[in-house]
N, C-alpha and C positions, 0 to 999 in steps of 0.2 A: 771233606776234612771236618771231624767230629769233635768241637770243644765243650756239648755239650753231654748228651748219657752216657755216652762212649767213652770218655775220661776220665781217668780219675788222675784229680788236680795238683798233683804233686807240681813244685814248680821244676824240678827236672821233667817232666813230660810235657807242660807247657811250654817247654824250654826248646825241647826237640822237635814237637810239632810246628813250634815259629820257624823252626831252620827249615825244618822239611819241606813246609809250605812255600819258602824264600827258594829253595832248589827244585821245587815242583814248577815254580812260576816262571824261574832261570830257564825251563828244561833241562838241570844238572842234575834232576834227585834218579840216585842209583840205590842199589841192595845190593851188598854181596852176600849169597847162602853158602857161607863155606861148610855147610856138611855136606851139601849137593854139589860143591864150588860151581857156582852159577852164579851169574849177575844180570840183576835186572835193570832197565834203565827205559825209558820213554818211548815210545813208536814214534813216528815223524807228526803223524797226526796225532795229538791227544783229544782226552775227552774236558769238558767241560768243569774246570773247579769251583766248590762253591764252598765256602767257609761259613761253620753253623760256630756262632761264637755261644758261648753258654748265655742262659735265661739271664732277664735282666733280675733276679730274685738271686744268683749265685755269685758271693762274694769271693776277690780274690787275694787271700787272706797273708800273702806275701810283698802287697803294695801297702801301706798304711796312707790315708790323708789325713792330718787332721787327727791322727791315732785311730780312724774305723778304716777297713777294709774298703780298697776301691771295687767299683761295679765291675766286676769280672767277664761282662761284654764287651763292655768299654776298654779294657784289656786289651782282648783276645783281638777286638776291632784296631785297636790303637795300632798293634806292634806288626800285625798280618799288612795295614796299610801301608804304614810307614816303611818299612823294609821293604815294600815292592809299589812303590809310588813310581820311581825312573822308572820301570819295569810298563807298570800300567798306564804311562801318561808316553811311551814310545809305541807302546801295541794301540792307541788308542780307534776304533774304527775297524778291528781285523776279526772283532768278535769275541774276545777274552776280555777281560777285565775283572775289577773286583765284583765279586759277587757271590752274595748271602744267601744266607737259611737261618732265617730268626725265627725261635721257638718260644714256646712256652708264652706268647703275649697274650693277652687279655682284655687289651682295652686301648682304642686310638691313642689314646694320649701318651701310648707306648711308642706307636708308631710313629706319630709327630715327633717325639724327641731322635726317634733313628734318621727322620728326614731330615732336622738339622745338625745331626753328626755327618751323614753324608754330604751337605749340601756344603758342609764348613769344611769336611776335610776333601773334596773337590777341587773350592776355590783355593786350597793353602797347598792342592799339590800343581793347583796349574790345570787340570784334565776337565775336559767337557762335564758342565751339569749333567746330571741322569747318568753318567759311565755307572755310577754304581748303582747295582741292581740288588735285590731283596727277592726273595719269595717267605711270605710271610708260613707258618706252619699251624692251622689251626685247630689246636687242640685242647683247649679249656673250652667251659660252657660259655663263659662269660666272652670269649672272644666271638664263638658265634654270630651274637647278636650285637656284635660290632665290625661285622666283616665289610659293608659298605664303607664304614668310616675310616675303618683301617687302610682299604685300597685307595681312599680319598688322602687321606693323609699320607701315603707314600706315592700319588701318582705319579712325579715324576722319576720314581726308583724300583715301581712295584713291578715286578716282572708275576705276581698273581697269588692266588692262595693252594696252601696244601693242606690234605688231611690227614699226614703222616707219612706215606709212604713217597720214598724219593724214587 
């Protein structure tokens, strides 16, 4: 689930991908194609969800703090958790859970701050340290030669690095 290139951030599409995501995780998310009349809806097994919230560089310009735009990761992380915390703190140990695709980072000090967004919103939902996972995406220069400190700073969330292709 793409909040990041794949988007464009109207808040109704932000809006729809929260729900979708919340019935994705339910196992409730259906499609009806009524040109086709066909409905789709989940196999018994699914495959593995992973939410890429957008760059920590993209604001989300329909929160104000303070009168500026809230961090539109922080967002996209906030509402995807919170709405499916019961959810992920009943599965916890069956191999789902929350878990990420952060792009666009650049620099540890990115990733130390996601390790205490996770580690905080962990302890406030109840569910094992490390449940939430990360794979970092590295694609700037400058993260390159921060990829050791990156995976140090999320080691206990870092499921590893990517160099774009999911």
């Amino acid at each position: 689930a793409d909040f990041e290139d794949a988007l464009s951030p109207t808040w109704e599409n932000l809006m729809r991908g929260q729900v979708n995501l919340r019935d994705a995780v339910n196992g409730t998310i259906t499609f009806h194609d009524k040109a086709r009349n066909r409905v789709y809806k989940l196999n018994e097994k699914i495959a593995m969800l992973f939410v890429r919230p957008r760059g920590w560089h993209l604001p989300e310009a329909h929160i104000l703090i303070d009168g500026e735009p809230a961090t539109g990761c922080l967002v996209d992380f906030g509402l995807y958790f919170y709405h499916n915390q019961d959810t992920f703190r009943a599965t916890q140990g069956a191999g789902y859970g929350p878990f990420f695709y952060l792009p666009k980072m650049e620099h540890s000090r990115e990733a130390k701050i996601w390790n205490c967004v996770f580690e905080k919103a962990e302890a406030t939902a109840g569910i094992w340290k490390g449940s939430i996972r990360g794979t970092v995406l590295i694609e700037t220069l400058p993260a390159v030669f921060q990829m050791d400190e990156i995976l140090y700073e999320l080691r206990d969330h870092s499921v590893g690095l990517n160099c774009g292709r999911w």
